[in-house]
Each structure stands twice: as structure tokens, then as C-alpha cells.
C-alpha positions as CSV (number, residue, x, y, z in Angstrom):
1,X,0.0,0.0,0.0
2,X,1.2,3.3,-1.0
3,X,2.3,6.0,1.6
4,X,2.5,8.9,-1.2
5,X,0.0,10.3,-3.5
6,X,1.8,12.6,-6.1
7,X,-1.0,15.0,-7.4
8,X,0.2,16.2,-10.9
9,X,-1.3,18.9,-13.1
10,X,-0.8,17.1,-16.8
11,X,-1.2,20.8,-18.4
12,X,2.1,21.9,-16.5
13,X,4.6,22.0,-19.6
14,X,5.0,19.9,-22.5
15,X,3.7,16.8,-23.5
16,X,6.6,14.6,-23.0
17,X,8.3,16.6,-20.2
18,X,5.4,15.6,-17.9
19,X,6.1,12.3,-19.2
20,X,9.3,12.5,-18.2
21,X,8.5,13.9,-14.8
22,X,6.2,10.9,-13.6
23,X,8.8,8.5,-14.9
24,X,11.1,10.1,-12.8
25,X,8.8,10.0,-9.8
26,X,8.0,6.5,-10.2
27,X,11.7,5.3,-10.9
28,X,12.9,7.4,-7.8
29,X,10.5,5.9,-5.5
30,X,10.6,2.4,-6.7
31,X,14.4,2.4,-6.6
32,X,14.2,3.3,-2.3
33,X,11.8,0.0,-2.5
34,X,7.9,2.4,-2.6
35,X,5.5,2.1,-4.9
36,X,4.1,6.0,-5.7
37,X,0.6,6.5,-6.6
38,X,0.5,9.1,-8.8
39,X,-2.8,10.7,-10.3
40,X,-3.4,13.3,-13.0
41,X,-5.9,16.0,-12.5
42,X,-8.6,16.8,-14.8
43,X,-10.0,20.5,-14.2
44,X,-9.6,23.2,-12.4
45,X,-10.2,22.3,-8.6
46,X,-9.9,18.5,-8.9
47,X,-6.5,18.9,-7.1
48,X,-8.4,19.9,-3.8
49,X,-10.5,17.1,-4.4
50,X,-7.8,14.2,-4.6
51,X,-5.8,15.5,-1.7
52,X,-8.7,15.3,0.3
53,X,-9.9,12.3,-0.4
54,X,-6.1,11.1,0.0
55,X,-5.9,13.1,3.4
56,X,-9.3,11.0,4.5
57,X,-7.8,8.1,3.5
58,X,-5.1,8.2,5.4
59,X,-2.1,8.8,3.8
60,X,0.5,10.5,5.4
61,X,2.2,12.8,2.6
62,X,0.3,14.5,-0.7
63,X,2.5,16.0,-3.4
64,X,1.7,18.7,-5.6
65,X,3.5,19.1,-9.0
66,X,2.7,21.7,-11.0
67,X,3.0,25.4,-10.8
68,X,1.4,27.7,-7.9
69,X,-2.3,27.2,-9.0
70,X,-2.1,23.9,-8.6
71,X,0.0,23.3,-5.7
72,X,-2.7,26.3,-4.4
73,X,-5.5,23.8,-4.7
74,X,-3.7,20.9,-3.3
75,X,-2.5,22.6,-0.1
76,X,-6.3,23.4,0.6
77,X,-7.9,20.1,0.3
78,X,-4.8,19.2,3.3
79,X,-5.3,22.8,6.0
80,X,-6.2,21.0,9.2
81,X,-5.4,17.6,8.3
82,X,-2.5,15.3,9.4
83,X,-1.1,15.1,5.9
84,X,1.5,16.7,5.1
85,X,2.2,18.8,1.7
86,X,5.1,17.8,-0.5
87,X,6.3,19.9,-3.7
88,X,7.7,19.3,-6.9
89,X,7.4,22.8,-8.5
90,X,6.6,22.5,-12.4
91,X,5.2,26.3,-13.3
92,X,6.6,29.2,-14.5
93,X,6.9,31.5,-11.6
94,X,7.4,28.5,-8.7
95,X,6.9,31.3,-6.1
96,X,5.4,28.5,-3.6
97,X,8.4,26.8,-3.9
98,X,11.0,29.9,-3.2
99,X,9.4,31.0,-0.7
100,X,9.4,27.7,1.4
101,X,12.5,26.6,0.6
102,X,11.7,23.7,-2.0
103,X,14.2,22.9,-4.5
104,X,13.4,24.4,-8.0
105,X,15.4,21.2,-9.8
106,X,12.7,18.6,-9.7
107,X,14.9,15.5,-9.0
108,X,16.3,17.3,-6.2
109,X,12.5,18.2,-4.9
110,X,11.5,14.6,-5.6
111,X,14.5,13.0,-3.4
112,X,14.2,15.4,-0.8
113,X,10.5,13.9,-0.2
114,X,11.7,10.2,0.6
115,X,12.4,11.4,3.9
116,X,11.3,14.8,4.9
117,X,11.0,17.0,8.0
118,X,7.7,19.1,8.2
119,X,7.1,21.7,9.6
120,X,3.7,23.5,10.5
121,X,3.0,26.8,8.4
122,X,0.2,29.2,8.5
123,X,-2.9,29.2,5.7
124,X,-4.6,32.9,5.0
125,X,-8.2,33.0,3.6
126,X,-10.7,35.2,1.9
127,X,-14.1,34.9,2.0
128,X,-13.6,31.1,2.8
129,X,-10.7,30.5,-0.2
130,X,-7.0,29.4,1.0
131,X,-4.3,30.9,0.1
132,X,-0.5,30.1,1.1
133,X,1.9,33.1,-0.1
134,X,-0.5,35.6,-0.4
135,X,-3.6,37.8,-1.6
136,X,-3.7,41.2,-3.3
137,X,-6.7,43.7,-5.0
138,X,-5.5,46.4,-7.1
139,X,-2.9,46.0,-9.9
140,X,-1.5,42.4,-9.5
141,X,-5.0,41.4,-9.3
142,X,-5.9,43.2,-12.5
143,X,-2.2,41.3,-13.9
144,X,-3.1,37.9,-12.4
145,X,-6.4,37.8,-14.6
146,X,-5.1,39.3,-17.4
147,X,-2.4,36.9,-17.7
148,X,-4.9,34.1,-17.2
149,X,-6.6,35.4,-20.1
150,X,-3.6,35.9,-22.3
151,X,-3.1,32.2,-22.8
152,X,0.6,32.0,-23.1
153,X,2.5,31.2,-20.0
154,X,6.4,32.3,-19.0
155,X,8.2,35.5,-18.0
156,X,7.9,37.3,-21.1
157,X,4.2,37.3,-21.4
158,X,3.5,37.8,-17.8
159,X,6.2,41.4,-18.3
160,X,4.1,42.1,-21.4
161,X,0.7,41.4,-19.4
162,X,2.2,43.6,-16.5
163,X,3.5,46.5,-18.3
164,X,0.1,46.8,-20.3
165,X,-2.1,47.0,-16.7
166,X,0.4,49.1,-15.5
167,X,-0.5,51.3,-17.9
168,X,-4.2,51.3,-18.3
169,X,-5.0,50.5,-14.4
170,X,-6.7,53.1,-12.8
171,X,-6.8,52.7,-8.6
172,X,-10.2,52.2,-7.1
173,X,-10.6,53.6,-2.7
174,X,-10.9,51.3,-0.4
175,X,-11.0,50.9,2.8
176,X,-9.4,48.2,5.1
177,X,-10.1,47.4,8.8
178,X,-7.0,45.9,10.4
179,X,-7.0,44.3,14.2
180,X,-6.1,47.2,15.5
181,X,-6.5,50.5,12.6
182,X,-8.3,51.6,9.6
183,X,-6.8,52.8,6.0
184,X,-8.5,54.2,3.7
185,X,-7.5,55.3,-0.1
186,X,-6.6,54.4,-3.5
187,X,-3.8,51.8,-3.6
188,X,-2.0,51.1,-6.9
189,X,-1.9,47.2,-4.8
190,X,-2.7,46.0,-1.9
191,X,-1.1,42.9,-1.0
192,X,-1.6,40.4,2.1
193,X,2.0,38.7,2.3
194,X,1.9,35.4,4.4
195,X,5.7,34.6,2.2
196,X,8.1,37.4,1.0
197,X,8.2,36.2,-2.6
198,X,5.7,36.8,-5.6
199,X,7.3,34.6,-7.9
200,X,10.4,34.3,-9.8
201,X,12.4,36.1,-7.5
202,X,10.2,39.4,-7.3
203,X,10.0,39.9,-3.3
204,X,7.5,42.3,-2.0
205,X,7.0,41.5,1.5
206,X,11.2,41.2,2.6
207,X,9.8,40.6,6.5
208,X,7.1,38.4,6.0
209,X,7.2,34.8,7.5
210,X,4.9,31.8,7.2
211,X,5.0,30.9,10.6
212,X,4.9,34.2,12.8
213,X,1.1,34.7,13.0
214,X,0.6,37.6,11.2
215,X,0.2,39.1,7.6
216,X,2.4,41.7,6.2
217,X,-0.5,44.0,4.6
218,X,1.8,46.4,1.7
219,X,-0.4,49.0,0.5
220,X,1.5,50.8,-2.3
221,X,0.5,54.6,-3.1
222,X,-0.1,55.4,-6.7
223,X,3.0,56.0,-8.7
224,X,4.0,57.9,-12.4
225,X,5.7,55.5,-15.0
226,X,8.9,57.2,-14.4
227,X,8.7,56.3,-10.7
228,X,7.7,52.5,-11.3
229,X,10.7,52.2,-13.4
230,X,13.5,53.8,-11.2
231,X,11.9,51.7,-8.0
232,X,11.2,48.1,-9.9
233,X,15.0,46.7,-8.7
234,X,13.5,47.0,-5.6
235,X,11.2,43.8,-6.1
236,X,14.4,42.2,-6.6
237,X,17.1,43.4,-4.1
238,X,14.8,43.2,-1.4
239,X,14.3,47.1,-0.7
240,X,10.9,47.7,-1.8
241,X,9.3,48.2,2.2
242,X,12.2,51.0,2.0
243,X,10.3,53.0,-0.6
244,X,8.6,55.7,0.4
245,X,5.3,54.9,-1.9
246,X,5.2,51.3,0.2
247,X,3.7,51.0,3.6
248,X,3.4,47.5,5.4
249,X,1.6,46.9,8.4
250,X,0.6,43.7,10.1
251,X,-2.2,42.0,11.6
252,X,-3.7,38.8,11.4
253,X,-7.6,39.7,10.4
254,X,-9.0,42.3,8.5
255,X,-11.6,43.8,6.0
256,X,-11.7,45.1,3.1
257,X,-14.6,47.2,1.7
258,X,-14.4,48.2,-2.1
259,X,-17.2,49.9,-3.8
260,X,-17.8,47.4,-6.2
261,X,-16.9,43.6,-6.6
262,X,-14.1,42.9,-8.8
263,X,-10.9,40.9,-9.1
264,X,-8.4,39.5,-6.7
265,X,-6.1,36.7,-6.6
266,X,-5.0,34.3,-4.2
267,X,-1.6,33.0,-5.1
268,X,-1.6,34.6,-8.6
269,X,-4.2,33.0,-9.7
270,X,-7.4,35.2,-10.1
271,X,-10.6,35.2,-8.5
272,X,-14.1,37.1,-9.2
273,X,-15.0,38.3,-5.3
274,X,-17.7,40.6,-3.9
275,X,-17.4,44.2,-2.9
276,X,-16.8,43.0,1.2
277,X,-13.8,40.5,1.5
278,X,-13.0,39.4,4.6
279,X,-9.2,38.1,5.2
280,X,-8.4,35.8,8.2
281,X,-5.1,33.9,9.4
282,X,-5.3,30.1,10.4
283,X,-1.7,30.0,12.3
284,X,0.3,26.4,11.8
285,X,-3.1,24.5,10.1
286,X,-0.7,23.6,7.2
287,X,1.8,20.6,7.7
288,X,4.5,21.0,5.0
289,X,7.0,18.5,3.8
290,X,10.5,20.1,4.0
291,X,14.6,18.9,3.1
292,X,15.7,15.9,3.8
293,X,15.8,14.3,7.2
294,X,19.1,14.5,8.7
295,X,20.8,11.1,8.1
296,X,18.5,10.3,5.4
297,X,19.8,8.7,2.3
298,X,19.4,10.3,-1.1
């Protein structure tokens, strides 16, 4: 009896690299004397489905490959369960993976799983969604879903899609109820940071920890073109809560009250949502699968 379910997205790159992938899964496993069982999702949610259906079952560790929208869906069918998450990142971005630490070379990833340590992390959630890294309204929303609509995945596209809201994104006021203060305005983004890391290296919350508690909320001012591009390296050098358009508070609950409904995304994936959302913190209801065991063979 298996004591691994690897969930895999079969839409996360090519044809015969995902072929390639669950070879390598299988191979690995059987070689330490396991038998894997892998299964293939086949829409949009059906990843939250299988992992809880494994996490009912029983089994002890559920493994997401796939990019951040899948591993997204995964890691929500396992919040307040005893099994733990595994990850072999297989998007474009991997911005689960950086952020906790998972090794971006699969192989690596998929070794490191034969004998991992966990550790307990923190889950966010809007309006009863999950999300693990974080959640934002405003311009990476408006990014998030028109990436999703561009149809083309990768770096390039996703800089195309982002310069092209940049420039046609007009802020909408808000305001948001923290635990303990209100702020009201019209943020270019507001993010809710649970991880540091957007996604390939772009860090917008440098302070933010998975396992403290508490949210970093970023609310970024509006800023000229001109502005944007002097300040961008700051995504990347870890400086951006050092510009003076950036303000990051923290708290664990809060609400947020836009005039209308609109986008946001949880994880960078994007997300229709009403005109209230309400943002919450469940502290250490995630059990994630971690390195390698210290002994353990590889």
C-alpha cells in the first residue's frame, strides 16, 4: 500500500516533459523499495478534491506538481489535516516553492521527499478561499487575470501582461479594517504577504514569515511610470518596504470594503470576489513537507 499520493497537473509543460516527470517520480521511488501513486488532475479544482480524499484516507504525505495554481488547490484540500504537503514545482513562476525553501530542480525536490521533516505553516483565507503566499486587490489582481486570459505562460508574457495593466490600471478607494486601525485610499496594490516572494524572485513583503502569525498587509501609493521604473529593482534586491510609496503593516484579520466587486487573486491566480472581502489567518493548520531528514539517504 502506497504512503505517497503525487498529485500532478498534466497541463504543466510539455507533453513529453510531464512524461518524463512521472517517470522520474515512479523510478525514484521504486528504486528506495515504494510504490508511488500518482494521479493526473482533470479541471480546475480537482486537485483539492484528490488530496482530500487522500488526506481522508489516510495517507501520510500528498505531493503537488505543478505550478502555484495547482500546488494552491492541493495545499487546501490538506489545511487542518494530518497530511503533510510535499512539492515538486513544475510552473513558471514557482513562487510556492521559493518561498518555502523547495528545491526548484525537480529530482532534487523529488528525493528530498523520501524522507522529509515538516514543519507546520500558516494558511490565509478570503471569503472562505485558502491561500498560502498571499492575496492582493489592485494592480496584481488586474495582472493575475489578465495573464490568465492571455493564454501564453512564461516571464515574457507575464512582463508584457504587467506592463500593459500598468498602464491602463486606474486605482479604485478602499478601505481596510485591520486588528487594531483603519486605511482608507486608492492603492495602486494591496497585497496580504503570508511569504516574501511573488514569484520568480520578485520579493515584495522582505519581512514576512509563514510561521509568525501575522500578515504583512503592503499598500502601495499610486505612482508615475517614471517612478515604477527607477523603483522596480527593488522587487528584486529586497528594498521595496524601504520606498517611500510602500507602507506594510501587520495583523492577522481584516476587512476590506471596495465599492464594487471585482478581481483578486490568491496565489496569482485570479478570483471574481464581492465588494466585502474578509481576510483571516489560520496559524500552523498547514503541515508541510521540507529537506531531507538528517541522516537520510538520497
Amino acid at each position: 500500500m502506497s504512503d505517497v499520493c503525487f498529485i500532478v497537473n498534466p497541463k504543466s509543460g510539455a507533453k513529453r516533459g510531464r512524461e518524463r516527470l512521472v517517470d522520474r517520480i515512479c523510478r525514484i521511488w521504486r528504486d528506495a523499495g515504494r510504490e508511488p501513486e500518482v494521479l493526473l488532475t482533470a479541471r480546475r479544482g480537482h486537485g483539492g478534491e484528490l488530496a482530500k480524499e487522500a488526506a481522508a484516507s489516510g495517507m501520510p504525505l500528498v505531493v503537488a506538481v505543478g505550478g502555484d495554481g495547482t500546488i494552491n488547490e492541493v495545499a487546501s484540500g490538506l489545511v487542518g489535516t494530518r497530511t503533510a504537503l510535499g512539492i515538486v514545482p513544475a510552473g513558471s513562476g514557482n513562487g510556492f516553492a521559493r518561498n518555502f525553501g523547495i528545491p526548484l530542480e525537480q529530482e532534487t525536490a523529488i528525493r528530498s521527499l523520501l524522507d522529509p521533516v515538516t514543519k507546520p505553516v500558516d494558511v490565509g483565507t478570503v471569503n472562505g478561499r485558502h491561500f498560502f503566499c498571499g492575496m492582493g486587490i489592485g494592480l496584481d489582481a488586474a495582472v493575475a487575470a489578465g495573464f490568465d486570459r492571455f493564454g501564453v505562460r512564461g516571464r515574457l508574457p507575464y512582463f508584457v501582461v504587467g506592463v500593459r495593466e500598468f498602464l491602463r490600471y486606474r486605482p479604485q478607494p478602499v478601505e481596510v479594517r485591520l486588528d487594531s486601525e483603519v486605511l482608507r485610499g486608492s492603492p495602486l496594490l494591496l497585497y496580504f504577504a503570508n511569504t516574501p516572494q511573488y514569484g520568480s524572485g520578485a520579493v515584495i513583503a522582505p519581512r514576512a514569515q509563514p510561521d509568525d502569525g501575522a500578515l504583512d498587509v503592503c499598500w502601495l501609493s499610486p505612482v508615475s511610470a517614471l517612478s515604477a521604473l527607477c523603483n522596480v529593482r527593488r522587487l528584486f534586491d529586497g528594498t521595496i518596504d524601504a520606498w517611500e510609496a510602500m507602507t506594510v503593516k501587520r495583523a492577522r484579520r481584516a476587512t476590506i470594503y471596495r465599492a464594487e466587486a471585482g478581481y483578486f487573486h490568491l496565489d496569482g491566480d485570479p478570483y471574481w470576489g464581492a465588494s466585502v472581502l474578509e481576510v483571516d489567518l489560520l496559524p500552523g493548520s498547514l503541515t508541510l513537507a521540507v529537506g531531507m531528514a538528517k541522516g537520510a539517504r538520497r
